[in-house]
C-alpha positions in Angstrom: 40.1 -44.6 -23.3 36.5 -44.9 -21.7 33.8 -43.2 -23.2 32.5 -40.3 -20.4 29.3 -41.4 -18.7 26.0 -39.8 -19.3 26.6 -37.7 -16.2 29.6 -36.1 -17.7 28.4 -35.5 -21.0 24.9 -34.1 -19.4 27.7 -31.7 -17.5 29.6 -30.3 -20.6 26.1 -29.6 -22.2 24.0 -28.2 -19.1 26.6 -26.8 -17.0 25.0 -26.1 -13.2 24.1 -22.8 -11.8 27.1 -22.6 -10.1 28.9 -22.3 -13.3 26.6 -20.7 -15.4 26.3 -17.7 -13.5 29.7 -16.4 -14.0 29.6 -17.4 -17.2 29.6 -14.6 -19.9 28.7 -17.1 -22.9 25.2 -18.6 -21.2 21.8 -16.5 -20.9 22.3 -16.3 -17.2 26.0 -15.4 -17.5 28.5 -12.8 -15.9 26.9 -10.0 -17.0 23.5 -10.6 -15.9 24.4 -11.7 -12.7 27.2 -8.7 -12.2 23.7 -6.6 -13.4 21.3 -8.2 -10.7 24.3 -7.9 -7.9 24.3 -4.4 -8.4 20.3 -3.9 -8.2 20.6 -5.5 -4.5 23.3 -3.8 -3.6 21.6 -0.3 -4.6 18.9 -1.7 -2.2 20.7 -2.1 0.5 21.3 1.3 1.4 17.5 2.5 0.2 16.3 -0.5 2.8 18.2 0.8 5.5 17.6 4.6 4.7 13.7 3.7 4.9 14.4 2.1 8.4 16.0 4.4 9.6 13.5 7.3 8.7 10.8 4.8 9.6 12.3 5.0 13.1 12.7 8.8 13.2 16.4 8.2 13.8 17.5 11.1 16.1 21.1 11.9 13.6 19.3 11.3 10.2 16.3 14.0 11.7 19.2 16.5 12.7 20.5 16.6 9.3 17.7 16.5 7.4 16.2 19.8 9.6 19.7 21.5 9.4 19.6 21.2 5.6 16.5 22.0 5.2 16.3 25.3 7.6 19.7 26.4 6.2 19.0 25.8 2.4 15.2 27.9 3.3 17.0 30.8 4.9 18.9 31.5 1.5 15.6 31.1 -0.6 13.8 33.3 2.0 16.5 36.4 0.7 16.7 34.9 -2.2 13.3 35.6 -5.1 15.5 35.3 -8.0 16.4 31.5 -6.6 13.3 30.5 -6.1 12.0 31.2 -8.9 14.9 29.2 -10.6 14.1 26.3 -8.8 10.4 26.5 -8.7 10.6 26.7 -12.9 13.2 23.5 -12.8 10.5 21.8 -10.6 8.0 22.2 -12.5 9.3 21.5 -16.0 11.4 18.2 -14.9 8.2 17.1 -12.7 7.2 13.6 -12.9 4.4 14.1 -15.5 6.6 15.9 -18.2 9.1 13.5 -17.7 6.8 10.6 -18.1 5.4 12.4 -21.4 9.2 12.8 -22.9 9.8 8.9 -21.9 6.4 8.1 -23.9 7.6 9.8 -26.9 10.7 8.2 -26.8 9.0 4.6 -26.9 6.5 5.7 -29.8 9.9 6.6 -31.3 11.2 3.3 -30.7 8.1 1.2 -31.7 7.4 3.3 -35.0 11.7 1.7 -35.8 11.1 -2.0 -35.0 12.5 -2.0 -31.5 9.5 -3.5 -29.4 11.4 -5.1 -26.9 13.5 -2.4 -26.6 10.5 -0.3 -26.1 8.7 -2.5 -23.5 12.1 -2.3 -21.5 11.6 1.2 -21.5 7.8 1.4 -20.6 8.6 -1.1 -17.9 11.6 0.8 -15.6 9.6 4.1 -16.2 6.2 1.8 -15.1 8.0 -0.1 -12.7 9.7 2.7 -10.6 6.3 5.0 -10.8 4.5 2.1 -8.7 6.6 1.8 -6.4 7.1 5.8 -5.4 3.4 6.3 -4.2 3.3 2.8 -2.7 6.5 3.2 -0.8 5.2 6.7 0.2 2.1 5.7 1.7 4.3 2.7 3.8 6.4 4.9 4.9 4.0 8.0 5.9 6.2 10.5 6.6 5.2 13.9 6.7 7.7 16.8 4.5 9.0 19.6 6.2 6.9 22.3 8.0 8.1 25.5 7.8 7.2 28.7 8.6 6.6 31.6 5.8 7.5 28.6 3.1 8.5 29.5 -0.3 6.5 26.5 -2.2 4.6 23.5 -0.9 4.0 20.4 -2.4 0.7 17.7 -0.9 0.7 14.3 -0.1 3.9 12.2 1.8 6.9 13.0 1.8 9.8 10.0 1.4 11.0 8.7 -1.3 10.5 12.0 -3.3 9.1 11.8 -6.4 10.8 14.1 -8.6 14.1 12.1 -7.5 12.9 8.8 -8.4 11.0 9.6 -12.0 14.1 12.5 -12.8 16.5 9.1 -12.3 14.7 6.2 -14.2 14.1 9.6 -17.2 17.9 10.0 -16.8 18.5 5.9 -17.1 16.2 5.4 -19.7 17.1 8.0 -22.3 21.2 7.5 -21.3 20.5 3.8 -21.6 18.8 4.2 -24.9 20.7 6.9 -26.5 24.3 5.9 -25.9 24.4 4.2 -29.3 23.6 7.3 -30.8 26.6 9.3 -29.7 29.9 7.6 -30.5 33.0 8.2 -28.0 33.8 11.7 -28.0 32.4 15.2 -26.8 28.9 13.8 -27.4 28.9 11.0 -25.4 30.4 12.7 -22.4 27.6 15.7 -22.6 24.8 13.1 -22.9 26.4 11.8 -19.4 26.4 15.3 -18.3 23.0 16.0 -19.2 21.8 12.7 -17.4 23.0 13.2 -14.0 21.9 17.2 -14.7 19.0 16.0 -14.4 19.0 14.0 -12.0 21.0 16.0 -9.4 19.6 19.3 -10.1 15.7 18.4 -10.0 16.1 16.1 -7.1 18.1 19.5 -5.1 15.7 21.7 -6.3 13.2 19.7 -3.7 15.2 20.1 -0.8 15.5 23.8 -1.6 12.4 24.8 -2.1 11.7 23.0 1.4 9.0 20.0 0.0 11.0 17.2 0.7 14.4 16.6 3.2 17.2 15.4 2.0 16.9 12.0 2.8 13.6 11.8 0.4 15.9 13.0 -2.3 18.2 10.3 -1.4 16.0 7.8 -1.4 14.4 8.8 -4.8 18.0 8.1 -6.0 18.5 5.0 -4.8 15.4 3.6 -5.4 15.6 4.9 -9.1 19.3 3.5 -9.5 17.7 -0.1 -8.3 15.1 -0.3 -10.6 16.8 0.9 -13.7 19.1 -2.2 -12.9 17.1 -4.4 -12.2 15.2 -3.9 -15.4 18.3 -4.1 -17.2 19.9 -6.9 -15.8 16.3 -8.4 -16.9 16.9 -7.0 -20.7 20.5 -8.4 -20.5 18.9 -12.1 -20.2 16.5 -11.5 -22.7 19.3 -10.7 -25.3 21.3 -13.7 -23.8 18.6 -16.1 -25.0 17.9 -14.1 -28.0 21.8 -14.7 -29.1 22.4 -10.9 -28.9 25.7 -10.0 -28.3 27.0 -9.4 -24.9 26.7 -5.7 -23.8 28.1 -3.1 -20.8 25.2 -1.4 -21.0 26.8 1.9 -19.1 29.4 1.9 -22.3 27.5 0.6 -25.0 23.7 1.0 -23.9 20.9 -1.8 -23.8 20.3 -2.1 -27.3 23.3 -0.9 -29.7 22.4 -2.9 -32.8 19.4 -1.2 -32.9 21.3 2.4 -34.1 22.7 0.5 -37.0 19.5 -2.1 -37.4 15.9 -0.9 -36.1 14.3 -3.5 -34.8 16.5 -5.9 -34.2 15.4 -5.2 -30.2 
């Protein structure tokens, strides 16, 4: 039998694209690019939520004032509510979210896990940019109401309580779920996480700062970063010989619980 020629053997060591793609055992394997799918696919529907309040859409506009008008009436009768939600707002707000997230890193760095660390720094980094620049593109102005119960400066879409209470929630899940094991714990660190998420980005739309579209698109655009960053993390441990994760069941870094810094 023929020896294979240099193009076959230059195959079986350095399969194409094509291949490696969908290939769990190379760097830029199944994983990473069912991780990277996902980040464009949570764009999609931000993209086309931002067009559509770019263009004042007639439906989207109905909706968001209905919501808006209706959830303002029950705070209106309601102190006890507002005070609720103004207290939520305040405490899950960007900047005390931001400060929890540092702590977590130093916590991280002072174990070993630098990379694990950057990751973090990055999504929470990453996704902060983009809020105020995405706000000042879109320009659109939050609700005006009369006799409001809270008000809130500057533009209005994506909201920013949304967006930083979602790469908080996807950070600490992402980084914690090593931590928990498989029982009652893990399913209350879930709980907390989209808490957290759902809760502060409401408490916006009822306390009349933002429609509900901003809160949607602080979702969104949160979901898309914290996947993109990971898919990114997800290559990194690829090349570094890591093993292959599911980051929503095992978080980004899980040798890092038993070995600190090993990420």
């Amino acid at each position: 039998m023929s020896a294979p020629g240099p193009r076959t053997l230059g195959t079986a060591r350095h399969p194409s694209w094509r291949h490696r793609r969908l290939d769990p055992d190379h760097s830029l394997g199944l994983r990473l690019t069912l991780a990277a799918t996902a980040a464009f696919l949570v764009l999609v529907p931000f993209t086309l939520l931002a067009l559509l309040v770019l263009g004042a859409w007639a439906p989207l506009h109905r909706l968001d004032t209905s919501v808006t008008e209706s959830l303002h009436g029950y705070a209106a009768h309601h102190p006890a509510w507002v005070v609720l939600m103004r207290a939520w707002s305040e405490v899950f707000a960007p900047m005390p979210l931001r400060a929890a997230t540092l702590l977590v890193v130093i916590w991280l760095l002072r174990r070993g896990a630098r990379r694990l660390a950057l990751w973090a720094t990055t999504t929470m980094v990453v996704g902060g940019l983009f809020g105020p620049l995405l706000k000042l593109l879109v320009g659109r102005d939050r609700p005006e109401l009369l006799d409001p119960v809270a008000r809130a400066a500057g533009y209005s879409f994506p909201s920013g309580h949304a967006l930083n209470a979602t790469l908080t929630a996807g950070v600490l899940l992402l980084v914690f779920l090593p931590y928990v094991g498989r029982g009652v714990a893990r399913v209350a660190l879930w709980v907390a996480a989209l808490l957290l998420t759902v809760v502060t980005g409401l408490s916006r739309v009822a306390l009349g700062v933002h429609f509900t579209s901003d809160v949607l698109g602080g979702w969104l655009l949160g979901v898309a970063v914290v996947a993109a960053t990971t898919a990114a993390f997800t290559s990194w441990r690829a090349h570094a010989g890591l093993r292959p994760v599911q980051p929503a069941r095992d978080g980004v870094a899980p040798e890092v619980e038993r070995h600190p810094g090993a990420a």
